[in-house]
N, C-alpha and C positions, 0 to 999 in steps of 0.2 A: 504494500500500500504506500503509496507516494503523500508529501503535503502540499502535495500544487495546490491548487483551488481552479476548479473550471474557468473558462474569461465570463463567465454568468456570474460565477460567486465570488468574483473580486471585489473589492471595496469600491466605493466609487474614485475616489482619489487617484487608485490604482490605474484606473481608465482612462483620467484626465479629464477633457472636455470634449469627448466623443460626443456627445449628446447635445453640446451644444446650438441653439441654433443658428442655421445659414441661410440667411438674407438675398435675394438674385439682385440682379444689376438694377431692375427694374425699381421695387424696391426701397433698395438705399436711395436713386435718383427722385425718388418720389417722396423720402423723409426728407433729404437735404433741399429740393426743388429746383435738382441740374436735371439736366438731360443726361439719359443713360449711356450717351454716348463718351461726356465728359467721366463719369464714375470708371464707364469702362477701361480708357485713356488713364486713368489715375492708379486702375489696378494692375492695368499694363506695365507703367513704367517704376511703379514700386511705390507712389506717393500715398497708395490705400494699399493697407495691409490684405491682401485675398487669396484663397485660393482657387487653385487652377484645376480645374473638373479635364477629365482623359477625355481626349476629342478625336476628331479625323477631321483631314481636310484645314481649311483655312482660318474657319472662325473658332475660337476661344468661348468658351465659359466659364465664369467667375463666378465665386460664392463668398461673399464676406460673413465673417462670425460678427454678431451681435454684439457683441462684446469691443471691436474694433469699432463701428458706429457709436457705441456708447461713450466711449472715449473721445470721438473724435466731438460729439453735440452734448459732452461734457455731464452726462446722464442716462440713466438705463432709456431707451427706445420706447418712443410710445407712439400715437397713430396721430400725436398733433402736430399739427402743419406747420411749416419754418417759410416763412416768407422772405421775398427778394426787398433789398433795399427800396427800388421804385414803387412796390410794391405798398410799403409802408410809408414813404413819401406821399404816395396818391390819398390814402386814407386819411394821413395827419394835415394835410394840404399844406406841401414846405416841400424845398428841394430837394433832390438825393443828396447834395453836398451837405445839407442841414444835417441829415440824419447818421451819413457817416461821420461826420463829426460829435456826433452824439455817442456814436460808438464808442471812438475813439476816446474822448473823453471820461469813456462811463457811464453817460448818464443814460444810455440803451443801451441793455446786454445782448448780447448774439456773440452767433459762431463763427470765428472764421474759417473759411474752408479751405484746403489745399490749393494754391495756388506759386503758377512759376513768375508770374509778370510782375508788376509794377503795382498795381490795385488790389488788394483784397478784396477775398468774395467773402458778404456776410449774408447769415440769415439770422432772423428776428423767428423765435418763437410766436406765433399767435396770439398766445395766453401775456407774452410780455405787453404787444399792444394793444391787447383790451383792458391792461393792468393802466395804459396810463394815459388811454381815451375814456376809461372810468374817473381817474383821478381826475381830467382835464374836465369831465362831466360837473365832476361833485367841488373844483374850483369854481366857475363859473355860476351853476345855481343855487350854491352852496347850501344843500342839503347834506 
């Protein structure tokens, strides 16, 4: 009689993060609000952590762990929308240069996302800009 243990009756620790879950291109493009093609580009050249699924042929498939998005929007993944700067510009009626600037400073949090160029790409949470077109609500009528 051996004291292996089956790969059933391992610990889980023993197994890692087998189980963890993986995310499609789609997806993650769709938490962050790029286009999948940009995520895809990012897992390509190593800027997003992913793995690489066995393929034929030309095109690639990518799965990123959970856990790597987490990290990158600085919290476990959830199903709320991350909006583009313009985006949030439109709603507050002020420029995009207002509002990066507000990043910048702090006084809007968002994420910045991988980028090679010159500009930052940011996204704003939802929940952050109803946090402070509530506040800007209850300024104004002050109730």
């Amino acid at each position: 009689m051996t004291d292996q243990l089956a790969p059933a009756e391992q610990e889980p620790q023993a197994r890692g993060d087998a189980h963890e879950r993986l995310l499609t291109i789609d997806e993650v493009a769709r938490t962050l609000g790029v286009d999948a093609t940009t995520v895809r580009r990012w897992a390509k050249n190593g800027t997003l952590e992913a793995i690489e699924l066995p393929h034929r042929g030309r095109w690639r498939a990518y799965r990123i762990k959970a856990s790597v998005l987490a990290r990158l929007v600085g919290d476990s993944p959830t199903e709320e929308r991350y909006l583009t700067v313009r985006q949030v510009a439109c709603q507050l009626r002020v420029d995009e240069t207002t509002v990066r600037r507000w990043i910048v400073a702090e006084v809007l949090s968002a994420v910045i996302l991988p980028h090679a160029g010159k500009r930052c790409a940011y996204r704003i949470k939802e929940s952050v800009l109803n946090a402070v077109l509530q506040a800007n609500r209850l300024l104004y009528t002050g109730s």
